[in-house]
N, C-alpha and C positions, 0 to 999 in steps of 0.2 A: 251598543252592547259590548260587555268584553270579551277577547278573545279567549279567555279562559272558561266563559260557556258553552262556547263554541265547539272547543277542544275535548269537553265534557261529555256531551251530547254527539257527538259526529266522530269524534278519535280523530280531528285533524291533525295535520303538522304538514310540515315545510322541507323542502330538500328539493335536489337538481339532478343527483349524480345519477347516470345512466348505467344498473350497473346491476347481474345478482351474483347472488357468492354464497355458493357450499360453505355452511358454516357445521361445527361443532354440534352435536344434537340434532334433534327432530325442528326447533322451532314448535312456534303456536299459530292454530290456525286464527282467521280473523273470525270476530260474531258474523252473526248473521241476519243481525240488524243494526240500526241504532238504538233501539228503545222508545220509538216516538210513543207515544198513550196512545196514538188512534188508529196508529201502522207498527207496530211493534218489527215487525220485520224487513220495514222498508229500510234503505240502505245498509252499507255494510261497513265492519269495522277492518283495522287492521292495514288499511291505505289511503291516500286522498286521491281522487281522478284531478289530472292537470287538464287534459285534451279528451274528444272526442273523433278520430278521423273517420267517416263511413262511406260507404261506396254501396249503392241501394239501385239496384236493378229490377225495375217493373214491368212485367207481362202484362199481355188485355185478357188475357187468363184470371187476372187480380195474384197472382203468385209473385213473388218477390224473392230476390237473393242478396242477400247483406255480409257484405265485408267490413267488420269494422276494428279498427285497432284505437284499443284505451291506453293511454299515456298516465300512467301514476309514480305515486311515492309511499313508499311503506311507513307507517308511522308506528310502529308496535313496541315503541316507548323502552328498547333495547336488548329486546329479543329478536330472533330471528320471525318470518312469517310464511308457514310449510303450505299454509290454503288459506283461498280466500274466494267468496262469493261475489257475484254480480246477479242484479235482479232481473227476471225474464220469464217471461209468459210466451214468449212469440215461438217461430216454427223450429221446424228438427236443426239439432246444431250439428255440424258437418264436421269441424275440427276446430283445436284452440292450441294455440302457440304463445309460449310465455319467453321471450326473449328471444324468438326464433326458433324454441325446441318444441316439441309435440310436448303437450300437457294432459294428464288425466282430467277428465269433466263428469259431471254427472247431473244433471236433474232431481232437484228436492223439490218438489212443490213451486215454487215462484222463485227459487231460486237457481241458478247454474252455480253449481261447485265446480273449482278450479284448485286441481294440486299440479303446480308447475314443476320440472325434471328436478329443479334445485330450490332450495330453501330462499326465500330473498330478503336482505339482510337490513334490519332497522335503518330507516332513509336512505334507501336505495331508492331510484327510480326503477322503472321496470314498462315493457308495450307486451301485453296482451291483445293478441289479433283473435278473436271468431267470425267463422263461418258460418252461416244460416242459412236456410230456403224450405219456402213450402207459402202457406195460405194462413196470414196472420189474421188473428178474432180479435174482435173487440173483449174489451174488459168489464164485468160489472162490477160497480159501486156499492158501497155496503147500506147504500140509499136508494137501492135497484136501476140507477141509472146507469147509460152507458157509456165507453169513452174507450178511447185508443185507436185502432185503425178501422177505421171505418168506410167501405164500399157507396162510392156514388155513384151519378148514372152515367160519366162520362170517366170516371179512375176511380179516386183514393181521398179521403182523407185523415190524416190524424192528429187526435189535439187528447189533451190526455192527464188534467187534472183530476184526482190527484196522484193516481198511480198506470193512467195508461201507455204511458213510453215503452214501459217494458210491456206492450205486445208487440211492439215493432223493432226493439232495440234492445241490447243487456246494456244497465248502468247500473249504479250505485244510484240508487232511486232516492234520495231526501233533498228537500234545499238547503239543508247545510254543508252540501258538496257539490259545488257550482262548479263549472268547467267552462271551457273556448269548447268548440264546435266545428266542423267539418264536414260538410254535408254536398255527397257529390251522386246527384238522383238520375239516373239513365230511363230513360221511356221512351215508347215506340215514338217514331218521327211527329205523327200529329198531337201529340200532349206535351207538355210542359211542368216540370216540376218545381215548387216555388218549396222555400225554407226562410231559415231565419237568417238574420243577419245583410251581410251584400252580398249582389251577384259578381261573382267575380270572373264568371263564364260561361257562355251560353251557345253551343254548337248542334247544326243539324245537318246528320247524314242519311244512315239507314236509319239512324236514332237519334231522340234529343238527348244533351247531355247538358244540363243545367249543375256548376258549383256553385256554391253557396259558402261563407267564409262569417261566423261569428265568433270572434276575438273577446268580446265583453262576459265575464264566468258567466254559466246560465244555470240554473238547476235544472233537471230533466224533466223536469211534468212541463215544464214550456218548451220545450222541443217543438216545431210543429213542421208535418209535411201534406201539400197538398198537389196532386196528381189532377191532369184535367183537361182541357183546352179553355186556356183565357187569353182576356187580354191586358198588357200589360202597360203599365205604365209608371216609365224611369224616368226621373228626374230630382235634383237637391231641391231640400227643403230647409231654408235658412244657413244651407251649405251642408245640410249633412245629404245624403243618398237614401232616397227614399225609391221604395217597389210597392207598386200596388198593382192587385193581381183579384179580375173580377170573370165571373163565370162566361163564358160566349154568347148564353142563352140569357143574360140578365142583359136588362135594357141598357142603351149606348152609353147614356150619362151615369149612371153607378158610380163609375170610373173616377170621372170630374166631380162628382159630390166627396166620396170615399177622401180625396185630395183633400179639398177644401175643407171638410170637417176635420181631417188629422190634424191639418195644419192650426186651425182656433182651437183644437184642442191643446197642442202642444203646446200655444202662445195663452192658456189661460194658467195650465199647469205649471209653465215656467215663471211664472207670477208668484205663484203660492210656492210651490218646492225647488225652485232654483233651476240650474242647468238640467236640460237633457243629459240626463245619466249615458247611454250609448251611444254609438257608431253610426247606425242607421236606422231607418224609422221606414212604414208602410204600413200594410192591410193585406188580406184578402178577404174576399167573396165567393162563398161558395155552396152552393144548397145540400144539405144533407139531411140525415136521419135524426142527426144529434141533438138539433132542438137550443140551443147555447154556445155564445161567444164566447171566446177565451180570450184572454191577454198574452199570448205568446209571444215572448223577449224580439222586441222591435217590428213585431210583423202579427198585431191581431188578428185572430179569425172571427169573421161574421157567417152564419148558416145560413142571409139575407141581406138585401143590403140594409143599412143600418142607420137608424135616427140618431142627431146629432147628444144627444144626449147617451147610446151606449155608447157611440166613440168616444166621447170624455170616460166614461166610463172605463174605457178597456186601457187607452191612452193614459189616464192616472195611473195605471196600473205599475207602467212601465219605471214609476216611482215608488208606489205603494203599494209592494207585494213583487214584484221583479229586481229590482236594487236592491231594497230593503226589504228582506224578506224574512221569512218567520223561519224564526227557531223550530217551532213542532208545528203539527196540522193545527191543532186545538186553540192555536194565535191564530186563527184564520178569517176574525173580526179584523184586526189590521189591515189585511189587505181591503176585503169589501165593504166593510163599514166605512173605510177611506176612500174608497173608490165612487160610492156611493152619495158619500156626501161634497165629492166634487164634483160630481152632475149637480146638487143641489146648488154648490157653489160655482160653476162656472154661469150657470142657468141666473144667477143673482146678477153676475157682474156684466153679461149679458144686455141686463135690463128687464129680466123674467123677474119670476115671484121671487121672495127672499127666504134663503132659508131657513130663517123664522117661521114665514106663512107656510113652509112646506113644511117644518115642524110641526107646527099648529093644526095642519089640516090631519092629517095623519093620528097625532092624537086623538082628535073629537071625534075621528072615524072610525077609528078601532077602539072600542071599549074593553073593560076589563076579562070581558066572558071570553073576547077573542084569545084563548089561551095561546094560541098555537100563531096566533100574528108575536108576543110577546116573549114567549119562551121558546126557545132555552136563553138564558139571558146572553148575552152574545161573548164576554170573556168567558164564561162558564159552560159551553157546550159538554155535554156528556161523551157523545162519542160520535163516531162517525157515520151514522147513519143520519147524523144532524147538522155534517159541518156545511150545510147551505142551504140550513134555515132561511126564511124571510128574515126572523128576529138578527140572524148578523149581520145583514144587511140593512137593514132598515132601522131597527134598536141601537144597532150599532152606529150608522149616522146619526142618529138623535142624543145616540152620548156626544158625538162631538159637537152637536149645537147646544148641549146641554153644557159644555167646558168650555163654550165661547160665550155664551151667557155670562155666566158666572168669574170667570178671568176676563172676560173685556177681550175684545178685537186685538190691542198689541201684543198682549202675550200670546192670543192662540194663532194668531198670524206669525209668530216668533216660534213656537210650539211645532208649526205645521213644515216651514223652512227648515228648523234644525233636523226637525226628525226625520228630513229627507238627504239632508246635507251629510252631517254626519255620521248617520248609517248608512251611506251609500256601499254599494256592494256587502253590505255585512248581513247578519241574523238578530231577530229580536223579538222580546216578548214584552206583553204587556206592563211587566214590572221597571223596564227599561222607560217603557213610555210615562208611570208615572214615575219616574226618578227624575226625567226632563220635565215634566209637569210642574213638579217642586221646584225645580232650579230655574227655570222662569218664574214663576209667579207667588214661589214663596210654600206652598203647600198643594196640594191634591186636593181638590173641593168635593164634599164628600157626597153629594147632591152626582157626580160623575165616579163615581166608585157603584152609588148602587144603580146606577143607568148599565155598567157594563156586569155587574154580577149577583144583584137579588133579584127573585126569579116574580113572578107577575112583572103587571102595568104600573111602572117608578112612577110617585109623583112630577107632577111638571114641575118647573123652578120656576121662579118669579110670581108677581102676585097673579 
C-alpha cells in the first residue's frame, strides 16, 4: 500500500525532535477521529503515537491504577497543534502532563481532550503522561458483544477488538497508528500478569512485578493483558522467545500442546507468508466470559484451550491482520477471510482434506436461502454491527479458493508471499490486493471480484 494513503486516512508523518514551542497564534486543535466508515471517531488527528510506556497497578478489589506516558509527534502539516484527543472509555483521570507541565483535560464522550500549557509546534515530538484509577467496564460492540477489560474468577482479562483498549488505556485507537509498547503490570504476590511482547522482568516481593517490552509497532485493539495465577512456560522457539501462559485450574498438558501447536503453526505460515514478522511469539489460556480468541501481537488469547486448527487461526494472524493490517474496519475480510483459509490450508498440507473438499462442502451445505451464511458479501460489509459476519470469514476464504482455482497454485502461492512480505508492518485495502493480483497473474479474475462483493450465493467456478 502507499504511503500516501496512509497519510490520508490517519494524518501520519515522521519526526524525532523532542521538543514544544509557544508559537505565534492559537494553533489548530487535532480531529477527533480518523474518519474510518465504521468508527468515525476512532483515533485521532494532529499527531502520530511513536511509544506506549504504562505502569498498571492491580487490586483483588479488581480496581486498577495506570500510569501511562505516550511518546508522539505532531504532524499538523505546518501549523502549530493547541489540542489534541486520545481515545478512552476507562476510569476517573487524575492528571495529565504535556511535557512535564499540567495540562487541561476533559471528557467528551469516548474521548479525553487534552490542551497542553503550550501550543506544540508542527513535528515536534512531545510525552504526554496520564494518571487514572478506579474500576474499568468492559465495552459493548455495535454487534452487542462484549470486549475490553474483563473480570475473571481468579483477576482480569483484556482483549479488545475492535475498540476495547480504551477501557483500560487512552490511545489513539486505529491500526493506522501502530506503536512499540511498554507494559509494566504490578499484582498482589500470588498472580502474575502476562502482556505482549518479551518478558523482560519478573519479581516477587509483597508484590508481582511482571515487564513486558514490545518493540515491533502494534495497533491498540491487540494490546492484551491478562491478570491470574498460571503457569508459565519460557523458552525459544526456533530462536525467537516465546511465553505461554495457561490458567492453574486448566489441565497440566495445556501447556505442552499450546507449545507444540504454535510451533506447526508458525512453521506452516512461514511456508506460505515468509519470515515471522516479530520478536517473540506465545499464547495464553484463560477462561472467561468472553466467549472468543484474539490474535493479540505475539501473544494470542485462548478463553480455552484450543484445537490445533484456532491456533493456525489466531497465529496467521500475526501475518494477516497484525503486520499487515487494514487500512479501515470495513477491510476486515483481510484479516479473517486470510486467516481462515489458512486453517483450511495448513489442515491440507497437513494431509487433512483439501481446500477444495472444504470448499465444496460448505457450498452444498449452505444453500442459497441461507441468506445470513452468505451475506453481507465479505469486501462489502455495511457496517459494523456486521464486521464478524460468518460471511467474512467464511465467504471470505472461499474467494481465496476461488483465485487459486482460477490463477493456478504459482501465482496464488506468489499472491499469498508478496502480500505478506511486502506489506509487512504497513496498511491496506482490498484495492491493494487486487493491484497485486494483476501484477502477478496479468488481471483480476472476475469469478473473485464477485466472491468478495455481490451480495447472495456467487456461483462456484469450474465445471
Amino acid at each position: 500500500m502507499s504511503r500516501s494513503r496512509i497519510i490520508a486516512i490517519a494524518g501520519a508523518g515522521l519526526a524525532s525532535t523532542l521538543t514544544a514551542t509557544a508559537l505565534a497564534g492559537a494553533g489548530q486543535p487535532g480531529a477527533d477521529g480518523v474518519g474510518d466508515p465504521f468508527f468515525p471517531r476512532a483515533g485521532n488527528g494532529g499527531y502520530e503515537v511513536d511509544s506506549y510506556d504504562i505502569k498498571l497497578r492491580y487490586r483483588s478489589s479488581g480496581r486498577i491504577r495506570v500510569r501511562e506516558v505516550v511518546e508522539a509527534t505532531v504532524t499538523t502539516e505546518g501549523s502549530a497543534l493547541s489540542r489534541f484527543n486520545l481515545d478512552f472509555r476507562g476510569p476517573a483521570v487524575k492528571s495529565v502532563k504535556v511535557n512535564g507541565a499540567a495540562a487541561d483535560f476533559e471528557r467528551v464522550g469516548p474521548e479525553l481532550r487534552i490542551t497542553p500549557a503550550s501550543v506544540l509546534a508542527d513535528g515536534a515530538g512531545f510525552k504526554a503522561r496520564i494518571v487514572f484509577a478506579g474500576m474499568p467496564r468492559q465495552v459493548t460492540d455495535p454487534d452487542g458483544s462484549k470486549e475490553g477489560w474483563t473480570n475473571t474468577a481468579d483477576g482480569a482479562v483484556a482483549v479488545s477488538e475492535p475498540i476495547g483498549t480504551t477501557s483500560w488505556l487512552a490511545v489513539n485507537d486505529h491500526p493506522t497508528d501502530k506503536a512499540a509498547y511498554s507494559v509494566t503490570l504490578i499484582t498482589p504476590k500470588r498472580l502474575v500478569g502476562i502482556s505482549n511482547g518479551r518478558l523482560i522482568k519478573r519479581t516477587t516481593g509483597k508484590r508481582t512485578r511482571t515487564r513486558w517490552q514490545q518493540p515491533d509497532p502494534m495497533a491498540s485493539y491487540l494490546a492484551v493483558v491478562a491478570i491470574g495465577r498460571f503457569n508459565l512456560d519460557r523458552r525459544r522457539m526456533d530462536g525467537i522467545p516465546y511465553v505461554g501462559a495457561a490458567d492453574l485450574g486448566l489441565r497440566s498438558e495445556t501447556l505442552t500442546r499450546l507449545y507444540k501447536r504454535t510451533r506447526r503453526a508458525h512453521a506452516c505460515m512461514e511456508e506460505i507468508a515468509g519470515p515471522y514478522p516479530f520478536a517473540s511469539t506465545g499464547g495464553i489460556v484463560d477462561p472467561s466470559s468472553l466467549g472468543f480468541a484474539l490474535e493479540a501481537q505475539t501473544r494470542s488469547y485462548y478463553p480455552a484451550p484450543p484445537s490445533p486448527g484456532l491456533v493456525v487461526h489466531e497465529i496467521s494472524h500475526q501475518w494477516y491482520g497484525n503486520s499487515v493490517a487494514v487500512e479501515t474496519w470495513d477491510q476486515i475480510w483481510l484479516n479473517e477471510g486470510f486467516a481462515t483459509y489458512m486453517e483450511w490450508l495448513c489442515e491440507e498440507r497437513r494431509g487433512g482434506r483439501t481446500t477444495k473438499k472444504t470448499f465444496k462442502h460448505l457450498y452444498s451445505t449452505h444453500p442459497e436461502a441461507e441468506t445470513g451464511y452468505w451475506n453481507p458479501p465479505p469486501a462489502a460489509v455495511p457496517g459494523p454491527e456486521k464486521l464478524f459476519a460468518i460471511s467474512v470469514y467464511d465467504r471470505g476464504a472461499m474467494a481465496l479458493e476461488v483465485l487459486r482455482q482460477t490463477i493456478g497454485d504459482e501465482d496464488f502461492f506468489e499472491v499469498l508471499m508478496r502480500w505478506a512480505t511486502e506489506n509487512e508492518g504497513g496498511n491496506v485495502h482490498t484495492d491493494d490486493l487486487l493491484a497485486l493480483i494483476a501484477d502477478v497473474s496479468g488481471s483480476v479474475p472476475p469469478e473473485f471480484e464477485d466472491w468478495l462483493l455481490d451480495p447472495g450465493k456467487p456461483a462456484k467456478p469450474g465445471p
